[in-house]
SEMIMAR-691908 format. One record per atom (N, C-alpha, C): x, y, z; residue number from 1; residue in one letter; atom name. Coordinates in steps of 0.05 Angstrom, whole numbers. Layout:
BEGIN
> X,Y,Z,NUM,A,CA
...
//
This chain:
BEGIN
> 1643,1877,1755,1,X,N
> 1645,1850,1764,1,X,CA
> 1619,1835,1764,1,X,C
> 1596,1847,1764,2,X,N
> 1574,1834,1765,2,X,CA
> 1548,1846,1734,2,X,C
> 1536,1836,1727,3,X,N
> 1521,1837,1708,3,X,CA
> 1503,1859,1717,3,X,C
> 1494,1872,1735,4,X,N
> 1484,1893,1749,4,X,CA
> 1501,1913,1754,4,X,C
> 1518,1920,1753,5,X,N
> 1537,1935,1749,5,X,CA
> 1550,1949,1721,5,X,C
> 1545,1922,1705,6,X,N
> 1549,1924,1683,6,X,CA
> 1533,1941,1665,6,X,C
> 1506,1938,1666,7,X,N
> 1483,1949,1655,7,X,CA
> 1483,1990,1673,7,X,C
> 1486,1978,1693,8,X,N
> 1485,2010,1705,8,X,CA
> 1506,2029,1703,8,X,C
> 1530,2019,1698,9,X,N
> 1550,2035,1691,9,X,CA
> 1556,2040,1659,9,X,C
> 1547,2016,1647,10,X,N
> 1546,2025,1612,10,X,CA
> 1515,2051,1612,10,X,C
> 1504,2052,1626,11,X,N
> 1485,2078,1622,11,X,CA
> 1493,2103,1624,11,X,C
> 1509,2095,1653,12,X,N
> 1515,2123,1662,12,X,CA
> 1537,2133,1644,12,X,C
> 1556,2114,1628,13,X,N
> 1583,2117,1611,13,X,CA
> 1569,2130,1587,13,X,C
> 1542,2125,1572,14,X,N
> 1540,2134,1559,14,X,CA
> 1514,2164,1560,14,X,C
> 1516,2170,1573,15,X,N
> 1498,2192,1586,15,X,CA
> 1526,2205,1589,15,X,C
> 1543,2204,1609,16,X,N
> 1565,2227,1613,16,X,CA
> 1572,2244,1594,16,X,C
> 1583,2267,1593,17,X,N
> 1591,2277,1574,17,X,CA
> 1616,2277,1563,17,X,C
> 1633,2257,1581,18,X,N
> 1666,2262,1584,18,X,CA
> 1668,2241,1563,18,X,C
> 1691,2236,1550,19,X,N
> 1693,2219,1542,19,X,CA
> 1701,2184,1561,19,X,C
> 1696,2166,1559,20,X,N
> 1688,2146,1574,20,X,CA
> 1700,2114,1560,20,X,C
> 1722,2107,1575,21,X,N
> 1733,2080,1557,21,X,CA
> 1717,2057,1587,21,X,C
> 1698,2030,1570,22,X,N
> 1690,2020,1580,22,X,CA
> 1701,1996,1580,22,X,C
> 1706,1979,1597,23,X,N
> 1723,1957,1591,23,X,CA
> 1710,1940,1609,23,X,C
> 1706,1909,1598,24,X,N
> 1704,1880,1617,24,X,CA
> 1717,1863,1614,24,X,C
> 1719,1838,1633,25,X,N
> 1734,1825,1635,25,X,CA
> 1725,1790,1613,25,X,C
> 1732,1780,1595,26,X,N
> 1717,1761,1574,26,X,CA
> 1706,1746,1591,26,X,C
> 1725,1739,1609,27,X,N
> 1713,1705,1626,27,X,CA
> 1687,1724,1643,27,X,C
> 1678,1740,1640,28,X,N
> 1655,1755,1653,28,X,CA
> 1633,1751,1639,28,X,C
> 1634,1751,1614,29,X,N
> 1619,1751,1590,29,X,CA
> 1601,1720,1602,29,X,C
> 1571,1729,1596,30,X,N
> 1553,1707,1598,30,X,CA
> 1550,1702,1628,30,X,C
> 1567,1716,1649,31,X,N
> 1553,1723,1674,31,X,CA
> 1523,1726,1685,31,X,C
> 1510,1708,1705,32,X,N
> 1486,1712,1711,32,X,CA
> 1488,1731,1739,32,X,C
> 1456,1737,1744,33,X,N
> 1453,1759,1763,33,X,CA
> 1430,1769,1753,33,X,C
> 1420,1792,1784,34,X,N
> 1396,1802,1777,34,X,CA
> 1403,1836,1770,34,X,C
> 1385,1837,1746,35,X,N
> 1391,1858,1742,35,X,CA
> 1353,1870,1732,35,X,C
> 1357,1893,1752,36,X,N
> 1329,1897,1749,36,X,CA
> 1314,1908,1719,36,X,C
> 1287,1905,1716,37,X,N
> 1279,1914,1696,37,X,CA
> 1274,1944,1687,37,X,C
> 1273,1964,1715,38,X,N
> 1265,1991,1706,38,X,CA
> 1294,1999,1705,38,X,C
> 1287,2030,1704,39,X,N
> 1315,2041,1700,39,X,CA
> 1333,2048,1724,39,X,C
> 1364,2044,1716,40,X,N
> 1375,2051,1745,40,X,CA
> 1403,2056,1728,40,X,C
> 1417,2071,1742,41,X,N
> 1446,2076,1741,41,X,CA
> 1466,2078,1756,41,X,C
> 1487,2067,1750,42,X,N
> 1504,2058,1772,42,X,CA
> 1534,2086,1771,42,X,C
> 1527,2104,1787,43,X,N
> 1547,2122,1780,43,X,CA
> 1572,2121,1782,43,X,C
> 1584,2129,1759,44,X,N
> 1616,2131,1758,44,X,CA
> 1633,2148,1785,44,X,C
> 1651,2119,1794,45,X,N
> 1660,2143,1820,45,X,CA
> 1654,2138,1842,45,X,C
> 1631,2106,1838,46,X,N
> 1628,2100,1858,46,X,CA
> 1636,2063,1867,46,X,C
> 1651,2063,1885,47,X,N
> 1662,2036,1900,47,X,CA
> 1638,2021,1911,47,X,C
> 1639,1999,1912,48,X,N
> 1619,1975,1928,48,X,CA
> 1632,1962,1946,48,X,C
> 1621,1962,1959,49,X,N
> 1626,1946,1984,49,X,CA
> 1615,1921,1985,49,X,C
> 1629,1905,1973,50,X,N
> 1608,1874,1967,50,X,CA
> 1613,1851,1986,50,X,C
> 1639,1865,2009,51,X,N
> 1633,1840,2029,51,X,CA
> 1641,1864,2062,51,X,C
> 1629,1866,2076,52,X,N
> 1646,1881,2104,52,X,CA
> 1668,1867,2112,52,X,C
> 1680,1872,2127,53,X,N
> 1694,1858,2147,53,X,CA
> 1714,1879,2164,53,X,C
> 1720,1868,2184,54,X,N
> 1744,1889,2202,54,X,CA
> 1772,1879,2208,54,X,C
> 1775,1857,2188,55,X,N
> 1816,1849,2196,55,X,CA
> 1825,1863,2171,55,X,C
> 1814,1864,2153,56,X,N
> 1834,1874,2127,56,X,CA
> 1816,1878,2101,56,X,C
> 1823,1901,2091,57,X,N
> 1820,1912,2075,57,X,CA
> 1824,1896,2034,57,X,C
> 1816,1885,2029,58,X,N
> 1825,1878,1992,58,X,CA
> 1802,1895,1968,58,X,C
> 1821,1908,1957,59,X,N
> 1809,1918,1937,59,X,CA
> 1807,1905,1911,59,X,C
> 1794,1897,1901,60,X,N
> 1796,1878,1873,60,X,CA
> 1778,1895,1853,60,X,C
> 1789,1885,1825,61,X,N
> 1778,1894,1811,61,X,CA
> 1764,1873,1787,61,X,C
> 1743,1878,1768,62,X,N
> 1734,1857,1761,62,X,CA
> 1735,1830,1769,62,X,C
> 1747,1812,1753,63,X,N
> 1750,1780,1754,63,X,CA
> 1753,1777,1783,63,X,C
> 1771,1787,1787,64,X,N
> 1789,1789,1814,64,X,CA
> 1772,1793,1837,64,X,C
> 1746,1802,1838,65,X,N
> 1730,1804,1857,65,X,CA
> 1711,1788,1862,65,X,C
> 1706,1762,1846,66,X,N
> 1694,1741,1849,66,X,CA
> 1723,1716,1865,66,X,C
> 1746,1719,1852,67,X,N
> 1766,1695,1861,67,X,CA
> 1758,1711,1893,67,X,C
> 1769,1741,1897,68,X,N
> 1773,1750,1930,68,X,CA
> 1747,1741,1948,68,X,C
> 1721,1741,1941,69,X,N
> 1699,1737,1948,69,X,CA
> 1700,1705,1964,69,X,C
> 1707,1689,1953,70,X,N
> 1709,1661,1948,70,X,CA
> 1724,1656,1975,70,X,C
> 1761,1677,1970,71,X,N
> 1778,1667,1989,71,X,CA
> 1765,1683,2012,71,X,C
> 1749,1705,2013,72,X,N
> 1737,1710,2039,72,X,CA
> 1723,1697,2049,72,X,C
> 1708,1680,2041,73,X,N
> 1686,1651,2048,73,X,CA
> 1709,1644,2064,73,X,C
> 1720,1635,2047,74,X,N
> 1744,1610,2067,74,X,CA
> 1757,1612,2084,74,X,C
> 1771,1640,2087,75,X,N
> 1784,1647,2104,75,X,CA
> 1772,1662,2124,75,X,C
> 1744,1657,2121,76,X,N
> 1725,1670,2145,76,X,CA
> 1726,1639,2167,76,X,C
> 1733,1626,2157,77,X,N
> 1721,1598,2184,77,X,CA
> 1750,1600,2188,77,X,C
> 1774,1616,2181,78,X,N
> 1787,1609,2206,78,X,CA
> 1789,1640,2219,78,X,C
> 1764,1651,2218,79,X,N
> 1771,1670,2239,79,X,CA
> 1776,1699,2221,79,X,C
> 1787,1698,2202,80,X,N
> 1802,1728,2186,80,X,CA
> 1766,1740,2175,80,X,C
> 1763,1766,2184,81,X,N
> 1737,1777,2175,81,X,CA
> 1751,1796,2153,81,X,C
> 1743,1790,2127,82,X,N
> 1759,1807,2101,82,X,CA
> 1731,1830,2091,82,X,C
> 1740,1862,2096,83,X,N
> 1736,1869,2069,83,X,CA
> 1728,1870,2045,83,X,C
> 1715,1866,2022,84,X,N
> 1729,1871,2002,84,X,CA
> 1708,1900,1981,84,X,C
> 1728,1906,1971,85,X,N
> 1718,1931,1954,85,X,CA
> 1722,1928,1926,85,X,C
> 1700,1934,1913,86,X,N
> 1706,1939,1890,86,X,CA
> 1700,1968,1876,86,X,C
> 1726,1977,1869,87,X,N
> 1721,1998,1858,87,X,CA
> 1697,2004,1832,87,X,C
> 1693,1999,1812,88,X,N
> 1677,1996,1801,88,X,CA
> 1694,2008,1773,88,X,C
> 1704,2041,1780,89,X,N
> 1714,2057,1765,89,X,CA
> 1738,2065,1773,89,X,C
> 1759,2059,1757,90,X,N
> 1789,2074,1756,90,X,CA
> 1794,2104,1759,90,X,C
> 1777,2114,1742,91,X,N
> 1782,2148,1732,91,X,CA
> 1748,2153,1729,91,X,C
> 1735,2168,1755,92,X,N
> 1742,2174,1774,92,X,CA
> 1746,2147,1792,92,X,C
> 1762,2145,1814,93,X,N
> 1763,2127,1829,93,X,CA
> 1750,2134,1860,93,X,C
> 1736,2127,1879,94,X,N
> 1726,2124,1902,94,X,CA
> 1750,2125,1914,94,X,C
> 1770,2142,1928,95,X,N
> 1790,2146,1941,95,X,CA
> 1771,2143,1969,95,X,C
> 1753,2155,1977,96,X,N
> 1742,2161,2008,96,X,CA
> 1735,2125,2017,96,X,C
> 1719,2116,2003,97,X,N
> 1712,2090,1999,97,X,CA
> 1734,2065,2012,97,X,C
> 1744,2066,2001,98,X,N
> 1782,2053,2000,98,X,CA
> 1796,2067,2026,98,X,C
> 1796,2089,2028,99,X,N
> 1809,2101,2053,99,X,CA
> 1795,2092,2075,99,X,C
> 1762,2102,2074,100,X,N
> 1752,2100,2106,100,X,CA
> 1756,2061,2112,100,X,C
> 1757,2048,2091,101,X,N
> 1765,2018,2102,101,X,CA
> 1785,2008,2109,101,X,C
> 1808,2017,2101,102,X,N
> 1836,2029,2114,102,X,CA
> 1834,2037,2138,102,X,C
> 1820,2057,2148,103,X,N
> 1815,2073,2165,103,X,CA
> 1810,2050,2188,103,X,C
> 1790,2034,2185,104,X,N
> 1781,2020,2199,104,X,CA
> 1792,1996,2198,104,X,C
> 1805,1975,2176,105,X,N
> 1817,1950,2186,105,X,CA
> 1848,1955,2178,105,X,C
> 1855,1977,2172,106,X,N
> 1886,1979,2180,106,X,CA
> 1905,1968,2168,106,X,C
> 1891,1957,2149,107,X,N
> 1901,1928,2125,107,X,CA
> 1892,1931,2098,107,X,C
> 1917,1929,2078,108,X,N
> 1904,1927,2058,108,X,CA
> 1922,1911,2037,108,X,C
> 1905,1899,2017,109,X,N
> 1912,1879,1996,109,X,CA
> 1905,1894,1974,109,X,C
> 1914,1894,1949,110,X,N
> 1900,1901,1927,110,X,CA
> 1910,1882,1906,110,X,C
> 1883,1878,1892,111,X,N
> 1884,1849,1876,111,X,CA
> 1878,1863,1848,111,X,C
> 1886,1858,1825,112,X,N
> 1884,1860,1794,112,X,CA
> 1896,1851,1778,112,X,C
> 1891,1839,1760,113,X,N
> 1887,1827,1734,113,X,CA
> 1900,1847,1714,113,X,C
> 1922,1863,1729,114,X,N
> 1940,1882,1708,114,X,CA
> 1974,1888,1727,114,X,C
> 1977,1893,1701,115,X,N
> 2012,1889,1715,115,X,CA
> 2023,1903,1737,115,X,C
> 2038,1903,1756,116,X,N
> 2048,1896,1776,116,X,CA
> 2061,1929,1780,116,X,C
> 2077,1938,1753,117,X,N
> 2082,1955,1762,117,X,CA
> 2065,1966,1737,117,X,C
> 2068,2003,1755,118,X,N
> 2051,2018,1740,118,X,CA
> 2021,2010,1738,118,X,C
> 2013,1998,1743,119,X,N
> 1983,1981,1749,119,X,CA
> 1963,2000,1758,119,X,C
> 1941,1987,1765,120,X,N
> 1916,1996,1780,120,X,CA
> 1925,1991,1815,120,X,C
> 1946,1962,1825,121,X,N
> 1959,1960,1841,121,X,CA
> 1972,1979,1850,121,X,C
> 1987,1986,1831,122,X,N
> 2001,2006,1849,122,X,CA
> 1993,2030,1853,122,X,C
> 1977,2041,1838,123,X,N
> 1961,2070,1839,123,X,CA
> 1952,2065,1864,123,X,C
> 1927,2044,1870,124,X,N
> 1909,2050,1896,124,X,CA
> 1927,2051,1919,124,X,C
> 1960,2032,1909,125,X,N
> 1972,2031,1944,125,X,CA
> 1980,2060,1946,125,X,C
> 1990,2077,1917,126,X,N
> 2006,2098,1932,126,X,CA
> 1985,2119,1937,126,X,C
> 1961,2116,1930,127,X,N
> 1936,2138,1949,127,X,CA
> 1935,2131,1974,127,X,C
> 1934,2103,1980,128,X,N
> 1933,2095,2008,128,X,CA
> 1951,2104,2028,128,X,C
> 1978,2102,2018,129,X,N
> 2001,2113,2032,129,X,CA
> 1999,2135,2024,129,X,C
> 1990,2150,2016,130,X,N
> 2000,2182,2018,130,X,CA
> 1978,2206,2029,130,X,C
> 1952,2180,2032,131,X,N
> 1939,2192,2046,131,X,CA
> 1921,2188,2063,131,X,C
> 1932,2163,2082,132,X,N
> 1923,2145,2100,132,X,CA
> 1945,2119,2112,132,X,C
> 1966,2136,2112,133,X,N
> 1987,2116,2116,133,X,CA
> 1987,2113,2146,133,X,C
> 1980,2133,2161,134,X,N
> 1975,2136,2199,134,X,CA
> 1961,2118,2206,134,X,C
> 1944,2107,2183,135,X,N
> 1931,2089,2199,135,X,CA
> 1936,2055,2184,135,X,C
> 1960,2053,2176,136,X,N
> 1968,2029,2156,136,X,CA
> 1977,2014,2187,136,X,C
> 1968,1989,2192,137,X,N
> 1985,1973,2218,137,X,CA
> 2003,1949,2197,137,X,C
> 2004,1951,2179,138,X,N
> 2024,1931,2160,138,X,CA
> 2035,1941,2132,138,X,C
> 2060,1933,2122,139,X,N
> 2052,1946,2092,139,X,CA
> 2034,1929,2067,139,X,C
> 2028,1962,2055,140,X,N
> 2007,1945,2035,140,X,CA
> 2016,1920,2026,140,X,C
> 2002,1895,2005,141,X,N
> 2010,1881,1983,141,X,CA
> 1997,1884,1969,141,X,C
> 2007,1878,1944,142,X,N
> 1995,1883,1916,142,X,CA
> 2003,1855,1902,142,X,C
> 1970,1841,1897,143,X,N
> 1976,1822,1881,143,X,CA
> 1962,1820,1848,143,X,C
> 1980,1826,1839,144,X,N
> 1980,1830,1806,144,X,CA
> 1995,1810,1787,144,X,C
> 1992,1814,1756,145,X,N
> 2002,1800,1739,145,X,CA
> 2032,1805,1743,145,X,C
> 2055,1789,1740,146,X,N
> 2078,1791,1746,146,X,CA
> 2080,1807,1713,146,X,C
> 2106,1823,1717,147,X,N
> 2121,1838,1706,147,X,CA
> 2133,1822,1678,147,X,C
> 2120,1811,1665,148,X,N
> 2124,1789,1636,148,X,CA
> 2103,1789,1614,148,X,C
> 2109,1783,1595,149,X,N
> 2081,1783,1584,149,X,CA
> 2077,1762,1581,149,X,C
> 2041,1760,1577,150,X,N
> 2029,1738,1588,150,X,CA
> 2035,1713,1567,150,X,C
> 2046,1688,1578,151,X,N
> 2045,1669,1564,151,X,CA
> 2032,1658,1550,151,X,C
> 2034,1644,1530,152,X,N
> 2005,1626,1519,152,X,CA
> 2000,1602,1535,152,X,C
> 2023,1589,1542,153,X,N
> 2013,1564,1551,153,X,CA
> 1995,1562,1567,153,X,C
> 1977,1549,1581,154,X,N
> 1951,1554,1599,154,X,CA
> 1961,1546,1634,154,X,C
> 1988,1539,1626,155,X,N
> 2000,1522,1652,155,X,CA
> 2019,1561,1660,155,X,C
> 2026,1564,1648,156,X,N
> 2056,1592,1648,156,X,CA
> 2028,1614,1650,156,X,C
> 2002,1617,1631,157,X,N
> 1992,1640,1646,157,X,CA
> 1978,1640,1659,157,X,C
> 1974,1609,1680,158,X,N
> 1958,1615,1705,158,X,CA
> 1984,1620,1731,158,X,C
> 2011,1620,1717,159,X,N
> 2028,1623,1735,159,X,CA
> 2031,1647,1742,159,X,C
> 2027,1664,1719,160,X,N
> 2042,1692,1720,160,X,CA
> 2022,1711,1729,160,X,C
> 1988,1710,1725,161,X,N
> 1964,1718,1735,161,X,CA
> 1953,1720,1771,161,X,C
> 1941,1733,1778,162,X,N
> 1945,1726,1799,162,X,CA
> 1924,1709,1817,162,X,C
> 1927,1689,1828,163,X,N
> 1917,1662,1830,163,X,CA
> 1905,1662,1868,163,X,C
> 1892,1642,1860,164,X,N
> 1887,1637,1898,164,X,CA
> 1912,1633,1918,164,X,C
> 1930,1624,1913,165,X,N
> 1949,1617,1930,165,X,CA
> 1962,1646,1928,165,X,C
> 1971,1655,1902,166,X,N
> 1985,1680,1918,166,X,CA
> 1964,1712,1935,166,X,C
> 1939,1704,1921,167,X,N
> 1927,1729,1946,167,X,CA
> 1926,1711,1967,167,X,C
> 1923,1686,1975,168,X,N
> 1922,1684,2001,168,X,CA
> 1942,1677,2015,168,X,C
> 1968,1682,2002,169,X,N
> 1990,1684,2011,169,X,CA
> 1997,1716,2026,169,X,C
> 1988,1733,2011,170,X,N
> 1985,1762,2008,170,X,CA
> 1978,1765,2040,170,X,C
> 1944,1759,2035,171,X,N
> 1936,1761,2068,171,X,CA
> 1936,1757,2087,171,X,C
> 1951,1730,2082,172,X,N
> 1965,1711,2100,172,X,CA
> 1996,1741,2119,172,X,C
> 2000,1747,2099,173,X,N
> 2035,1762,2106,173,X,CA
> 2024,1788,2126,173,X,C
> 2003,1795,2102,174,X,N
> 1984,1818,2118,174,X,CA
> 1978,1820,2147,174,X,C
> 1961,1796,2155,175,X,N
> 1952,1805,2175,175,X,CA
> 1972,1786,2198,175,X,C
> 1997,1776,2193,176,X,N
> 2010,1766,2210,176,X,CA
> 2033,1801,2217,176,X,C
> 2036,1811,2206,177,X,N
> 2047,1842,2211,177,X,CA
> 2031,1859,2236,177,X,C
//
């Protein structure tokens, strides 16, 4: 999600020995940020914590963690203190990361830029529930691309993507549970 991330995880992807599929998001492309000059690596496996908070939990991934960032601004002046995580890496994924914030705000959202079912959405909810469900005070939401393929029109695929109004619809449902 960030240009510093970017650089430190394409290192570490190609240093690994495993084989390693690297993927970004286009509208990312030409992203500014500081990214230092010596060397550094951003290890695979590991989650960021790019905002605290203690009402609820959102995991986003790429794109998706700049729109969540934004709606945490906003929805901090009325009070909701958000979370948000970014995983960084799918496979391995930061399971402890994602849990211990569960652990602590009891709430969770998960936001991506991939389909709805079978997704990255639904993977992180069913770790969550299967292994941190004692401490769930709502059920998860998962806000993802709806179950269609993506339109061309620019009006139909900002409908079907998932947008400010439906995560903050999401959170909205969340933390009224």
């Amino acid at each position: 999600s960030t240009p510093y991330d970017a650089k430190g995880l394409m290192k570490s992807a190609i240093r690994d020995n495993n084989a390693v599929v690297y993927l970004y998001h286009k509208a990312l492309l030409g992203s500014t940020g500081e990214i230092p000059e010596e060397e550094y690596l951003v290890p695979l496996g590991q989650a960021d914590i790019k905002r605290e908070g203690k009402d609820i939990t959102i995991v986003a991934t790429s794109l998706m963690v700049h729109q969540v960032m934004a709606i945490a601004v906003a929805l901090e002046k009325e009070g909701v203190d958000i979370e948000v995580i970014d995983p960084r890496t799918l496979v391995p994924l930061d399971k402890k990361t994602i849990i211990d914030s569960v652990k602590k705000t009891g709430k969770l959202v998960v936001v991506s830029e991939d389909h709805q079912t079978c997704g990255v959405t639904s993977e992180i909810a069913s770790i969550v529930a299967e292994e941190a469900f004692d401490y769930l005070d709502a059920p998860i939401k998962r806000v993802g691309v709806m179950d269609t393929p993506i339109p061309f029109a620019p009006a139909s695929e900002n409908y079907v993507l998932p947008n400010e109004e439906r995560i903050i619809a999401a959170i909205r449902e969340t933390i009224k549970e």
